[in-house]
N, CA and C of each residue as an Amber inpcrd file, in Angstrom:
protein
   717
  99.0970000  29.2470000 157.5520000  98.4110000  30.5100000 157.7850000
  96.9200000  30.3920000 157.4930000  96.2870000  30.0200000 156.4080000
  95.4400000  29.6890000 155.9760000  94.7220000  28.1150000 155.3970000
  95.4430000  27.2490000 156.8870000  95.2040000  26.1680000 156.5640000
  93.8190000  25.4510000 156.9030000  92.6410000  26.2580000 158.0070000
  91.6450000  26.0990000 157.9740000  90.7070000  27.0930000 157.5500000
  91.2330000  27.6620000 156.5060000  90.3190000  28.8080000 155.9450000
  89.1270000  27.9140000 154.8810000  89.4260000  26.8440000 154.3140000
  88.6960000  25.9980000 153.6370000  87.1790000  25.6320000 154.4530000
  87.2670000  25.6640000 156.1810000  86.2850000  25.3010000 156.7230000
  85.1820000  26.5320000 156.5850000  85.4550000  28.1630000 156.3180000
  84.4780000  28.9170000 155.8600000  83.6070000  28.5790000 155.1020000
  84.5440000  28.2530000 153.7440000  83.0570000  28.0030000 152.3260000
  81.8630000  27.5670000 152.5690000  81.5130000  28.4910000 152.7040000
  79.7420000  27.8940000 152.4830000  79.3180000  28.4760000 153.8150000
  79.5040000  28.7310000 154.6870000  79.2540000  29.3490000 155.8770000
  79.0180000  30.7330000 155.5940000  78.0080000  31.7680000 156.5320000
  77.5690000  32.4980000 156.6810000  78.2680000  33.5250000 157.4600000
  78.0230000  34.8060000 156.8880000  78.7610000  35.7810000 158.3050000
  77.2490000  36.0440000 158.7150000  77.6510000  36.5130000 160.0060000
  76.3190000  36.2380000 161.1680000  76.2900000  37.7940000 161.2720000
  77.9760000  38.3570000 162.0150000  77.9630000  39.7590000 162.0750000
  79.8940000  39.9350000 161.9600000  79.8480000  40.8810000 161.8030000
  81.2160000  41.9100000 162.0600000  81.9400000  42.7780000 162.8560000
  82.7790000  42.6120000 163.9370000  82.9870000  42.9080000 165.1320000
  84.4890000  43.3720000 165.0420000  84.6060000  44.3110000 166.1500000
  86.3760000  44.7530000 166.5480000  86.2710000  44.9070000 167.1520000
  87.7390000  45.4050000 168.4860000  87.3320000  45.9360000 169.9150000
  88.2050000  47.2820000 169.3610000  88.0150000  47.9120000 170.5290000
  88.0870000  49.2850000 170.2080000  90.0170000  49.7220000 169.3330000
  89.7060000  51.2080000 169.0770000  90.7270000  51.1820000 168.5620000
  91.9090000  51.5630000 169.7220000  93.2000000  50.7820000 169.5390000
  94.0460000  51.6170000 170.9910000  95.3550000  51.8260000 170.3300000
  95.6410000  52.8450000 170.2670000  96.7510000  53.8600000 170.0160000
  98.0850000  52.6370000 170.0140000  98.9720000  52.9100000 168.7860000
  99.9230000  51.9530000 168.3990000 100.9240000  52.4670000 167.7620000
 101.7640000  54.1520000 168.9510000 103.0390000  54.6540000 168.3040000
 102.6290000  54.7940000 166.7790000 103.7680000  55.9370000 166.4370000
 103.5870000  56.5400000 164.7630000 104.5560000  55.4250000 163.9990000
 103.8260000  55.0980000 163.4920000 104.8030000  54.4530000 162.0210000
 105.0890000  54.7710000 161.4030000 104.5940000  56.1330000 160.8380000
 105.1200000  56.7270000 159.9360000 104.6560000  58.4910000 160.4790000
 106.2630000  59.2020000 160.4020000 105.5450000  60.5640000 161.3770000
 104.8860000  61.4500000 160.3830000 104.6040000  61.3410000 159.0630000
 103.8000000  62.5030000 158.6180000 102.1960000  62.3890000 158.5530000
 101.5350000  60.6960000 159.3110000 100.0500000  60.4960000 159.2280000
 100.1980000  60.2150000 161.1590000 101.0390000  60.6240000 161.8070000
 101.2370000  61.3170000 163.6180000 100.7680000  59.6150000 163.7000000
 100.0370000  59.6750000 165.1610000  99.4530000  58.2190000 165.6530000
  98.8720000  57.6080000 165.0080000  99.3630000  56.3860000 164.8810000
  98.4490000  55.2100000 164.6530000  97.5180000  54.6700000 165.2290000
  96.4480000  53.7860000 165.0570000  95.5810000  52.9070000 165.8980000
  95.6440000  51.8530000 165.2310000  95.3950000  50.6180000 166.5560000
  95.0360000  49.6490000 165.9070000  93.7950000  48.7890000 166.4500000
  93.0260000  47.4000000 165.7430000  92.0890000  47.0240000 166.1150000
  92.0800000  45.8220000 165.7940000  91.5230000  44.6560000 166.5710000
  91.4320000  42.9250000 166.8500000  89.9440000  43.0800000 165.2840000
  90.0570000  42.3660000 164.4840000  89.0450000  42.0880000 163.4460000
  88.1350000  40.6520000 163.6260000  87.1020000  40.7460000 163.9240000
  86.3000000  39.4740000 164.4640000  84.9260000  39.0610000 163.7300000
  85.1570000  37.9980000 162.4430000  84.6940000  37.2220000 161.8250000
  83.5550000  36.5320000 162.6200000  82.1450000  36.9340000 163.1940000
  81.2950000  35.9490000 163.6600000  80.4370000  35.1630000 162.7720000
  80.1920000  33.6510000 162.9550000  79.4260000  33.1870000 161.5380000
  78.1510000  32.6720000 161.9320000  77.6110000  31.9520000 161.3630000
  76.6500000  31.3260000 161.6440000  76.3590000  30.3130000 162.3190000
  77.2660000  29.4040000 162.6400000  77.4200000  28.6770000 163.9060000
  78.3670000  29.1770000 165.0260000  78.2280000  30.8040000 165.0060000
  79.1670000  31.2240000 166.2320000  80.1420000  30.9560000 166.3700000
  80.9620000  30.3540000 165.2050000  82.4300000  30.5800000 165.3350000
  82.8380000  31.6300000 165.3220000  84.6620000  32.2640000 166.1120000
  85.0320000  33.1300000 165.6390000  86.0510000  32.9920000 164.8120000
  86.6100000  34.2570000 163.8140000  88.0210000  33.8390000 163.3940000
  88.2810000  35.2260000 163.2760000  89.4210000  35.4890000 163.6300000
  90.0750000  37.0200000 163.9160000  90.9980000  37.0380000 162.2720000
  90.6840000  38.1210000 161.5620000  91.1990000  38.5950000 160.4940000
  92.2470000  39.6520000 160.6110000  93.3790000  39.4770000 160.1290000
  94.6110000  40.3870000 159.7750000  94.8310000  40.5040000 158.5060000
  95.7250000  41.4230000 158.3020000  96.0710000  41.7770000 156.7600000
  96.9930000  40.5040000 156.3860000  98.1260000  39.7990000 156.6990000
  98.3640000  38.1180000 156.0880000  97.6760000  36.9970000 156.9430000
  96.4770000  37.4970000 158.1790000  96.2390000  35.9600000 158.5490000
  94.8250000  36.0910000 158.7500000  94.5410000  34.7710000 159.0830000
  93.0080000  34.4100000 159.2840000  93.1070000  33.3190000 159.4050000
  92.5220000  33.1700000 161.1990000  92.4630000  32.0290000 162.0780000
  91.4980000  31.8790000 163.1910000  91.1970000  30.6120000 163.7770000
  90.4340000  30.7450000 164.4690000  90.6290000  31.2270000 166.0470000
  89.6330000  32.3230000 166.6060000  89.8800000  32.8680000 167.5950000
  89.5150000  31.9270000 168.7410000  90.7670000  31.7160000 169.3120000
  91.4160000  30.8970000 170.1900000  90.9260000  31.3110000 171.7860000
  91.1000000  32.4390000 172.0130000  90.6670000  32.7010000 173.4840000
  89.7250000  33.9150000 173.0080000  88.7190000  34.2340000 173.8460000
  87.9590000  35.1990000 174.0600000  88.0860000  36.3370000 174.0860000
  87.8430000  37.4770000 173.5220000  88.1730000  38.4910000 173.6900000
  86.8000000  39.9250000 174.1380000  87.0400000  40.3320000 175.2030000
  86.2870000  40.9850000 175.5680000  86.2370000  42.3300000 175.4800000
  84.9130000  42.9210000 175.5080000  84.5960000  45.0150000 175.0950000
  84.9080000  45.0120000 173.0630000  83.9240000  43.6460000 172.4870000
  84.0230000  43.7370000 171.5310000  82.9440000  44.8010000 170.5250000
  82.6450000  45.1160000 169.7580000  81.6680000  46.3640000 169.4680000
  81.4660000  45.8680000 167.8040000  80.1470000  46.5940000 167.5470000
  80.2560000  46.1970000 165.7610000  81.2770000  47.2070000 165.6580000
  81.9680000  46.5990000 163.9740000  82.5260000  46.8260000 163.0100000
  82.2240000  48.5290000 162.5780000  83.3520000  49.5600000 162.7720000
  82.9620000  50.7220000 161.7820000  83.6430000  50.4840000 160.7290000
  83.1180000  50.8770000 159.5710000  84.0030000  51.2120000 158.3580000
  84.4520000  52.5240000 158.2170000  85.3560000  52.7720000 157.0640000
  85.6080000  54.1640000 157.1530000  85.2030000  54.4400000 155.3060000
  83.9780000  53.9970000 155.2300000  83.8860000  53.8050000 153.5620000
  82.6800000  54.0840000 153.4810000  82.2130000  55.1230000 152.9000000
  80.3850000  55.6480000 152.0920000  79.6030000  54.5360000 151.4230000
  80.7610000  53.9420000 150.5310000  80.0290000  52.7920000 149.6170000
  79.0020000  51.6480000 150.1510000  79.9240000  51.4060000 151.1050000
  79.4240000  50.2040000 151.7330000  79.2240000  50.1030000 153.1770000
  78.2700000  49.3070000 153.6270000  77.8150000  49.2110000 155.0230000
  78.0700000  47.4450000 155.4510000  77.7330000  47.2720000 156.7360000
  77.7760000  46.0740000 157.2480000  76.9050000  45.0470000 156.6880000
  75.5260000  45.6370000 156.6840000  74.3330000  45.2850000 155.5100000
  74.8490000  44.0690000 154.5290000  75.5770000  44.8020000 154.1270000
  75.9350000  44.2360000 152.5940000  76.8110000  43.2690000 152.7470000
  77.4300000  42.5890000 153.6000000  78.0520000  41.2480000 154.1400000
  77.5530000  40.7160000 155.2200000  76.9630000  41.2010000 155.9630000
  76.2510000  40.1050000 157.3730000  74.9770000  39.3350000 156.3960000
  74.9310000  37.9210000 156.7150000  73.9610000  37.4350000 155.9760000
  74.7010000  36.8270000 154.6650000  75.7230000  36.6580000 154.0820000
  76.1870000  36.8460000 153.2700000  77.3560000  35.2530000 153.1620000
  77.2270000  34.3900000 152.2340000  78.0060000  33.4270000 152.4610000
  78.8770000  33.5100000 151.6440000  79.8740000  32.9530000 152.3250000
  81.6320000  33.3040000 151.8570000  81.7220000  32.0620000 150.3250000
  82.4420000  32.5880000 150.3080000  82.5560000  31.5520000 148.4840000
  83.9710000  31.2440000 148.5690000  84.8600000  31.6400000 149.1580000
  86.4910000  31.3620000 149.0810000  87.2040000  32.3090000 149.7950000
  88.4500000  31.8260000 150.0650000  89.2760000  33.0460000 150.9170000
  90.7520000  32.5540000 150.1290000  91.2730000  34.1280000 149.8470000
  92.4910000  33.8850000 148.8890000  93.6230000  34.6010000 149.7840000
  94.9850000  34.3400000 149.4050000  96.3190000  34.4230000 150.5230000
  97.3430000  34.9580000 149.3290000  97.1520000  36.6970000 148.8910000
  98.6080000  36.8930000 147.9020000  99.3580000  38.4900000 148.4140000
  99.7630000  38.7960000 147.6150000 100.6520000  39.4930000 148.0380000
 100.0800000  40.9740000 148.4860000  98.7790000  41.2170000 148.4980000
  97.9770000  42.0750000 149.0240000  97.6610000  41.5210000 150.1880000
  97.6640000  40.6450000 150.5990000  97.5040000  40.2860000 151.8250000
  95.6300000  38.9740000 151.7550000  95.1500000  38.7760000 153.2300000
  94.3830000  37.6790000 152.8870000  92.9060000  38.5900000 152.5530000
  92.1210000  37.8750000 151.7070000  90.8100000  38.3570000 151.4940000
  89.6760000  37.5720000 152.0260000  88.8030000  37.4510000 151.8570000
  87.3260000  36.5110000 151.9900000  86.4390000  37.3230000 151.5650000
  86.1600000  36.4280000 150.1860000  84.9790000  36.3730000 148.7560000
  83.6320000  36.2680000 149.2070000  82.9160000  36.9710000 148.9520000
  81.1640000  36.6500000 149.2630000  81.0080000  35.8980000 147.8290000
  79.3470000  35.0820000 148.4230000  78.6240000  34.8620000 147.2130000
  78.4350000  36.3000000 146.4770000  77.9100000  37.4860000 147.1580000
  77.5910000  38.7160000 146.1400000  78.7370000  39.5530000 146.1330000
  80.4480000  39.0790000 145.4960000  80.9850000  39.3110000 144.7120000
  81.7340000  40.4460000 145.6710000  81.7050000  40.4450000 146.7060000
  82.2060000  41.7520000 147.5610000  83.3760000  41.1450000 148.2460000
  84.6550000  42.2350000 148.5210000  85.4740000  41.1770000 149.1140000
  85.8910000  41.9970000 150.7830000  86.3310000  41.1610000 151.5790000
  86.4710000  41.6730000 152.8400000  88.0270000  41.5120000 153.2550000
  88.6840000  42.6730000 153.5010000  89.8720000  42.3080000 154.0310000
  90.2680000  43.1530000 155.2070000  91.7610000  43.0810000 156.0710000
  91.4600000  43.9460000 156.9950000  93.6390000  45.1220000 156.6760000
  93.4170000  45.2950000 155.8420000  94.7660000  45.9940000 155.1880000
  95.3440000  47.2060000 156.3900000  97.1040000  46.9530000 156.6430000
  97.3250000  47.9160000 157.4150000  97.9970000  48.9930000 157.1240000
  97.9150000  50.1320000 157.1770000  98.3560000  51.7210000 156.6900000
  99.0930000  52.3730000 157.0700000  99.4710000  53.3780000 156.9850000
 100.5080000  54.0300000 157.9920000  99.4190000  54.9590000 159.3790000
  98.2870000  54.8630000 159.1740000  97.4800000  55.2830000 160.3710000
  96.6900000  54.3080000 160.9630000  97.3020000  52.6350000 160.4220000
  96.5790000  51.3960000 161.1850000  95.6210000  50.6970000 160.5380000
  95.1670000  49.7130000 161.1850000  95.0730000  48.6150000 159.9230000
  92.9690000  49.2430000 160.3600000  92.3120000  48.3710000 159.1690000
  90.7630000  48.8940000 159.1600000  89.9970000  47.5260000 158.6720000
  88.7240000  47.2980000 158.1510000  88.2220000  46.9180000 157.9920000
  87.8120000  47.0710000 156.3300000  88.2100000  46.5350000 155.4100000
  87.8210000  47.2750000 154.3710000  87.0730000  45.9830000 152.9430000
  86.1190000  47.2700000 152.7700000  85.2080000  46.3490000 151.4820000
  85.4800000  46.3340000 150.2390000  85.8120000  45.6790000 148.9580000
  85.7260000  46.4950000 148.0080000  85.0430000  45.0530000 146.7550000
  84.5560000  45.5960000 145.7940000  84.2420000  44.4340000 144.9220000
  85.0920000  43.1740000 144.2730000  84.8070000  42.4940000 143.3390000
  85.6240000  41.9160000 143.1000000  86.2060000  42.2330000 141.6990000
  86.1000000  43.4470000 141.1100000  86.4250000  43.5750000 139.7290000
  87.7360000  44.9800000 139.9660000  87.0920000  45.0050000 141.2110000
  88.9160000  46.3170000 141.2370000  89.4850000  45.9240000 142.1950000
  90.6390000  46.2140000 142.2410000  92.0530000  45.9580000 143.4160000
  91.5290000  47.3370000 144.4020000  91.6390000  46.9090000 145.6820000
  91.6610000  47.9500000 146.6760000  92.3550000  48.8430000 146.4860000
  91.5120000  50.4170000 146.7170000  92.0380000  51.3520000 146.5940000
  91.9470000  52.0670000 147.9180000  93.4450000  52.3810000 148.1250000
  93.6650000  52.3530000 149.8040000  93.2190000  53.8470000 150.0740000
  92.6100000  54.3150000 151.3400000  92.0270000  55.4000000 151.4880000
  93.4580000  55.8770000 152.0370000  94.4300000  55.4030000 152.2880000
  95.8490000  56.2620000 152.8020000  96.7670000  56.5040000 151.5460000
  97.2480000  57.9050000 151.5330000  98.1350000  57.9480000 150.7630000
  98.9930000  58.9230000 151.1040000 100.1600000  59.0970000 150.1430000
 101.3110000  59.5290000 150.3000000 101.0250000  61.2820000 150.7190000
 101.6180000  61.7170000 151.5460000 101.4250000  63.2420000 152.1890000
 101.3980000  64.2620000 151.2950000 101.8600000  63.6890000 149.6280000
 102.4450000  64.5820000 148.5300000 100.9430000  64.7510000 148.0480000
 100.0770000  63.6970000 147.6660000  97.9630000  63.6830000 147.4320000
  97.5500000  64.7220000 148.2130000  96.7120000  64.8480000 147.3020000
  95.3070000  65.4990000 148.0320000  94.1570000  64.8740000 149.2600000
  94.3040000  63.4040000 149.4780000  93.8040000  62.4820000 149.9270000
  93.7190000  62.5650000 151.0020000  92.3480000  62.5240000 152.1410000
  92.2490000  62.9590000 153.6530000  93.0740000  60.9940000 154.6070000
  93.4950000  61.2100000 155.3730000  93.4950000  60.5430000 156.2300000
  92.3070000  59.7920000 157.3510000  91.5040000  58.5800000 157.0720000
  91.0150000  58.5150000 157.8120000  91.4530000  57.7460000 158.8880000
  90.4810000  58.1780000 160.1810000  90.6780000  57.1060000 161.4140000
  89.7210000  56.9530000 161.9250000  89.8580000  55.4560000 163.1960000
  88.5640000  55.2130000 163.5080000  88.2840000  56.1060000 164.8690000
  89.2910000  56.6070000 165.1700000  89.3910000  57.8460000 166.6970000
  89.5080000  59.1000000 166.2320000  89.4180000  59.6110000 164.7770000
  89.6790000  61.2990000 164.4480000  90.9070000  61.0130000 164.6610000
  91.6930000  62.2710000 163.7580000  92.8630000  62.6070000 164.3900000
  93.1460000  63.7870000 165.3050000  94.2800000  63.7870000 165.9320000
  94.0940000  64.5220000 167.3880000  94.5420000  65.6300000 167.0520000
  94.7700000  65.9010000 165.8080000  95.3380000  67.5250000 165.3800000
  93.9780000  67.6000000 165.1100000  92.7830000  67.6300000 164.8640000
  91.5570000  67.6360000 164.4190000  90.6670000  67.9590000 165.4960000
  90.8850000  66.9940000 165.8790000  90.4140000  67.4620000 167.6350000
  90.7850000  68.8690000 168.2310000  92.3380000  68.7870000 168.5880000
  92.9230000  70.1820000 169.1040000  91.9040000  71.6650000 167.8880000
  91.9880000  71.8140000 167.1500000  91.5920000  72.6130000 166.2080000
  90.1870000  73.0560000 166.5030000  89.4210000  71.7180000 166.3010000
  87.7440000  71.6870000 166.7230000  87.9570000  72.5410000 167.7940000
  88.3250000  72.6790000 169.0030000  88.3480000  72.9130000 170.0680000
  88.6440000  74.2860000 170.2730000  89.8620000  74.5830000 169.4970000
  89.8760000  76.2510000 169.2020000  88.5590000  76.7490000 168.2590000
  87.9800000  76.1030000 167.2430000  87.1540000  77.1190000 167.0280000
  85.7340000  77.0430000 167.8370000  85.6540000  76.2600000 168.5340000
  85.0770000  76.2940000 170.1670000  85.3990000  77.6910000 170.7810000
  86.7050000  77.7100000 171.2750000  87.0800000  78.8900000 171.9190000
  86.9990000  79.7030000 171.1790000  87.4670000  80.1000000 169.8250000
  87.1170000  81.5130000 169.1950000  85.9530000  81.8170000 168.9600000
  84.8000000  80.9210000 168.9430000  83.2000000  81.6180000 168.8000000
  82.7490000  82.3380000 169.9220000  83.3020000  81.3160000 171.1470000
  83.3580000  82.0110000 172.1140000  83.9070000  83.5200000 172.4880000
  85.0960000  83.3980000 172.1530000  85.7120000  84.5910000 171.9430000
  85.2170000  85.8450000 171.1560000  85.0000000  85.6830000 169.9840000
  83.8410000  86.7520000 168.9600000  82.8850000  87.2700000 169.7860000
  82.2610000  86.5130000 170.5050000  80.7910000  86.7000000 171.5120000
  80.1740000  87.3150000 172.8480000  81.5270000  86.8300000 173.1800000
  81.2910000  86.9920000 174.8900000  82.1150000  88.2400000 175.3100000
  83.3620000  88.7270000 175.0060000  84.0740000  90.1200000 175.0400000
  83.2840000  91.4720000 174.8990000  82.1150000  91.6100000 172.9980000
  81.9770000  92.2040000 173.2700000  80.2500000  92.5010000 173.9950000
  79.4300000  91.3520000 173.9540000  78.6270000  91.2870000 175.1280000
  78.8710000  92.1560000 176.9990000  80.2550000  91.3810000 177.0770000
  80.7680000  91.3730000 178.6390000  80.6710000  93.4800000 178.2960000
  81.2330000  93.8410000 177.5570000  81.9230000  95.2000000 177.2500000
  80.2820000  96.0180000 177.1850000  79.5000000  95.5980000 176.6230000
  78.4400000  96.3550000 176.1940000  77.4160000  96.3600000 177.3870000
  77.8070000  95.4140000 178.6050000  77.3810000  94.8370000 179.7780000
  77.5590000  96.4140000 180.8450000  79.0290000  96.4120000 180.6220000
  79.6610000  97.5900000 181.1910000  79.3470000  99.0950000 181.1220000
  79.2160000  98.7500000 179.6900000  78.8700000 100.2540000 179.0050000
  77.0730000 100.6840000 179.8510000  76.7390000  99.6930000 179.4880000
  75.2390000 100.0060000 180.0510000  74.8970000 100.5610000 181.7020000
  75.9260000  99.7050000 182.2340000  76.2580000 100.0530000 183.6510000
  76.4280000 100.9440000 184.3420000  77.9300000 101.7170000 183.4860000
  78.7210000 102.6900000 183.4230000  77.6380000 104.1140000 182.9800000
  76.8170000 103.9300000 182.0210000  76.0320000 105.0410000 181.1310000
  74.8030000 105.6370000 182.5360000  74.4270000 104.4870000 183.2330000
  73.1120000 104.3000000 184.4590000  74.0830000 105.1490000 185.3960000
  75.3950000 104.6760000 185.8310000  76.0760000 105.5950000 187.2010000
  76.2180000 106.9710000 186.4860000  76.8020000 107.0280000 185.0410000
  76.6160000 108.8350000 184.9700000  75.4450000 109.3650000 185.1210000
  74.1960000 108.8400000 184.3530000  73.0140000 109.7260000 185.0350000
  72.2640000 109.8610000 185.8860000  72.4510000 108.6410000 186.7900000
  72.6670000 108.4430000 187.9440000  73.0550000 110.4370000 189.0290000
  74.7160000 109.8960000 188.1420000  75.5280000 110.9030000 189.4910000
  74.7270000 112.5840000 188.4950000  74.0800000 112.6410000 187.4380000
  74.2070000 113.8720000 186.4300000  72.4070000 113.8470000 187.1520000
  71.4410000 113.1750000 187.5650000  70.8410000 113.4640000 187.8630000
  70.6640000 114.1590000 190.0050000  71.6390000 113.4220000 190.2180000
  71.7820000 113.2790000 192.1180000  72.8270000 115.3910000 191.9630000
  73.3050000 115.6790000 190.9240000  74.1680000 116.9540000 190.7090000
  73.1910000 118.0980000 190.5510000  73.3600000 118.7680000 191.4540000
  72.3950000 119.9470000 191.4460000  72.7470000 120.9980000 189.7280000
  73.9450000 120.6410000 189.4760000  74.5620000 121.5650000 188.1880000
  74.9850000 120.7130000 187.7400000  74.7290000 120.7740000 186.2170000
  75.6390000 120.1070000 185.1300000  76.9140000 119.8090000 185.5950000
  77.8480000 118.8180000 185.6450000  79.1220000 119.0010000 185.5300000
  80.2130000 117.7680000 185.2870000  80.8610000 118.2400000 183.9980000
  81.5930000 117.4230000 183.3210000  82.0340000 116.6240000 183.5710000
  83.1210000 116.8200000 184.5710000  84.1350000 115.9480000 185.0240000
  83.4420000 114.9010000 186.1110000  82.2130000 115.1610000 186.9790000
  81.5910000 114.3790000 186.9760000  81.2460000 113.0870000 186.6750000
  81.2700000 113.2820000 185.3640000  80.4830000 112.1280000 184.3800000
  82.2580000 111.4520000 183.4420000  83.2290000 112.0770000 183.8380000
  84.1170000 111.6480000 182.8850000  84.4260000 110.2530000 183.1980000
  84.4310000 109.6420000 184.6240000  84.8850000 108.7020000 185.1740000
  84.1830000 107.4920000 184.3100000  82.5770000 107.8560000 184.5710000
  81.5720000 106.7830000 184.1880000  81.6420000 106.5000000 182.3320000
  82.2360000 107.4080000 181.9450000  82.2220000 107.7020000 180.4190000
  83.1860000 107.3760000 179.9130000  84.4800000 107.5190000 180.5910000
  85.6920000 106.8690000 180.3830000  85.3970000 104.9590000 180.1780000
  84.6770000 104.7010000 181.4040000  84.7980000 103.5920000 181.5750000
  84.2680000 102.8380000 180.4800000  83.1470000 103.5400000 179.9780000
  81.9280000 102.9180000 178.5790000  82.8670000 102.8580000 177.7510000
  83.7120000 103.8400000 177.5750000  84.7140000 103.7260000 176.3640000
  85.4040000 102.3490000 176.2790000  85.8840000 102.6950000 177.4890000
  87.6000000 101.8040000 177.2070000  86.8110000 100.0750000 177.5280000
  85.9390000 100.1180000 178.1160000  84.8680000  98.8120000 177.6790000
  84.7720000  97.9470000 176.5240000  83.9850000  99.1010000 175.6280000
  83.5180000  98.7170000 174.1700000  85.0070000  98.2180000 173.4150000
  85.6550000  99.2010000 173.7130000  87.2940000  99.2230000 172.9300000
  87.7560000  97.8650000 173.1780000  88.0080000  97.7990000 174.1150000
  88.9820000  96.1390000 174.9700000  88.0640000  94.6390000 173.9650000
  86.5030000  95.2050000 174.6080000  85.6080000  93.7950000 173.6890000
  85.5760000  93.8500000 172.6080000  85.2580000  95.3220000 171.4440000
  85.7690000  94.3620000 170.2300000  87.1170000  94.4740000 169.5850000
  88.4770000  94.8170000 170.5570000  89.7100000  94.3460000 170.1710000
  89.4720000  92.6600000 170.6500000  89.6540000  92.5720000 171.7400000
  89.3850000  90.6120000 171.5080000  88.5480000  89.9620000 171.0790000
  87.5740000  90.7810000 170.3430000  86.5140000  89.6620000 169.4390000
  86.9850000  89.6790000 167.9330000  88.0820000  90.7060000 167.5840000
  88.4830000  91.2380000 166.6560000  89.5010000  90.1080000 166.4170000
  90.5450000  89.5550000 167.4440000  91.3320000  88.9670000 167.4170000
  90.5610000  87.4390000 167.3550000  90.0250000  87.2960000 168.1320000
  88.9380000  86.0480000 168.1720000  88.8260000  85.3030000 166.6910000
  87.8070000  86.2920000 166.0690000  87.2340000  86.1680000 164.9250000
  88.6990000  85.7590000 163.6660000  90.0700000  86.1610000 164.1700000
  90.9940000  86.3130000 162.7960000  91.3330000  84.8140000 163.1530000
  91.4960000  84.6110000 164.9260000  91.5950000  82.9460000 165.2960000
  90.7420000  81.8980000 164.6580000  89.5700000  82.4320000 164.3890000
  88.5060000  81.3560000 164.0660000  88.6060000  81.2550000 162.6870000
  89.2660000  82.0380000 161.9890000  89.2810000  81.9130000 160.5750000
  90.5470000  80.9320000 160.4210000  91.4790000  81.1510000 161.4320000
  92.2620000  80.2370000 160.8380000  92.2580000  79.1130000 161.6640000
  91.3710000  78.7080000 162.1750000  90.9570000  77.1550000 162.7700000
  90.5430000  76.7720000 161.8620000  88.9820000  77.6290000 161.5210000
  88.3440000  77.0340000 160.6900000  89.5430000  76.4220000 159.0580000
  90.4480000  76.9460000 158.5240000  91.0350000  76.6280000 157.6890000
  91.9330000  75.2100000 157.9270000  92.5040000  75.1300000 159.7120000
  92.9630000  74.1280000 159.3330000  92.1420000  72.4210000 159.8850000
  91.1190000  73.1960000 160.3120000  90.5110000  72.0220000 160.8460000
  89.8150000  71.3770000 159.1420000  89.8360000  72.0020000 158.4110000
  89.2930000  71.6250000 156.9770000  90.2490000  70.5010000 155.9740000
  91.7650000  70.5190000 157.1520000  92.7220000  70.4220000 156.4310000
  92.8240000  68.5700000 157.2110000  91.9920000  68.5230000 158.0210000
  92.2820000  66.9020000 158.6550000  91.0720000  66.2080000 158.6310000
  91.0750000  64.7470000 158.6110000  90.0260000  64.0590000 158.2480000
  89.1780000  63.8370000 159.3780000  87.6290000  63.6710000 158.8480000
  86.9130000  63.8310000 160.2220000  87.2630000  61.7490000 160.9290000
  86.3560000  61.6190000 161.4520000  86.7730000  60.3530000 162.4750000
  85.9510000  59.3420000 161.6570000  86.0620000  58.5310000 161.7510000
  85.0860000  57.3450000 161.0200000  83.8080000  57.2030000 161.6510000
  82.5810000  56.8630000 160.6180000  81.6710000  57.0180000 161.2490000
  81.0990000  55.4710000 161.5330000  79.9610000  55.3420000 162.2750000
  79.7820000  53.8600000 162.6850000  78.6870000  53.4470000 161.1860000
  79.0320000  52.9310000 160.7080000  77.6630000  52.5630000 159.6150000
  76.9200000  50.8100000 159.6100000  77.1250000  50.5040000 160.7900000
  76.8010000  49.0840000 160.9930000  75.1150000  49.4120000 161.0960000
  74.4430000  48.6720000 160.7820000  73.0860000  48.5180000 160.5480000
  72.5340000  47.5790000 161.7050000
């Protein structure tokens, strides 16, 4: 598995690469779809070697629509390992690592929402950003998750909704208010019923727009609650 991992030492990472992430069935149904992603070791003499959570080998055929490396981690950026020469690569029951000279370690660990790219020092054991559904702990991914998405999207539509009903309604009313005095000025005599048509209409206008902005607004409250409730998407932090 790691029988030419010895040819790293002392070699340089150049840069950090994956190809995109592509959807890989639920493995586990309470973190929904998985993704997964090819991990690509470039060094300083342009070798490649594709990293997995037990392997690391050299990349054999070409692989094309490769992109930098996102992480899904604040701490650390690409920065902080491109440029950076490897000191050892170890094979245990966490799966394989590769040691920098500055003490940082690189592995590529897989989750129940798919395997990532992940940094961590050398004085703590990885602490996995996935955890059990029973935590408080967000789920990240490198595509968002698609309950996250759907959600975003309603409170899209409910701002909309709050806005445009009673606009459209107050549109009417204004309309409606111009044909009564309109017809109350073209009327040689005052007269009521006249004007009831145009007055009716202002009413039941205003009424209709802010009952559905009314409803709108109770939608957007509870988007907004559960879109709070899923992790946003990983961001690109390659330098």
């Amino acid at each position: 598995m790691l029988e030419k991992s010895h040819q790293l030492k002392g070699k340089r990472l150049k840069r950090l690469l994956h190809t995109s992430a592509e959807p890989a069935g639920v493995w586990v149904e309470e973190f929904g779809e998985a993704f997964t992603i090819r991990l690509i070791l470039e060094l300083e003499d342009s070798s490649r070697y594709e990293l997995s959570e037990y392997l690391l080998e050299p990349l054999s055929t070409p692989i094309e629509g490769l992109i930098a490396a996102e992480l899904i981690q604040n701490e650390y950026s690409l920065s902080d390992l491109e440029g950076q020469r490897i000191a050892k690569v170890t094979d245990d029951d966490d799966g394989v690592s590769i040691h920098f000279d500055n003490d940082l370690q690189l592995s590529c660990p897989g989750e129940p929402g798919g395997n990532f790219p992940w940094i961590n020092d050398g004085n703590d054991l990885m602490s996995t950003p996935y955890t059990t559904p029973q935590t408080s702990a967000e789920v990240p991914s490198l595509t968002g998750d698609p309950r996250r998405k759907f959600w975003l999207k309603v409170v899209w539509a409910s701002l909309a909704g709050v806005f445009i009903p009673p606009l459209l309604g107050l549109g009417i009313t204004i309309l409606s208010m111009r044909s009564a005095f309109k017809t109350l000025a073209d009327a040689d005599e005052a007269d009521p019923t006249s004007l009831a048509s145009d007055i009716s209409n202002s009413l039941d206008s205003m009424i209709i727009g802010g009952a559905l902005s009314t409803l709108a607004l109770l939608l957007l409250v509870v988007a907004l609650f559960r879109l709070r409730s899923f992790p946003k998407a990983a961001k690109n932090t390659a330098s």
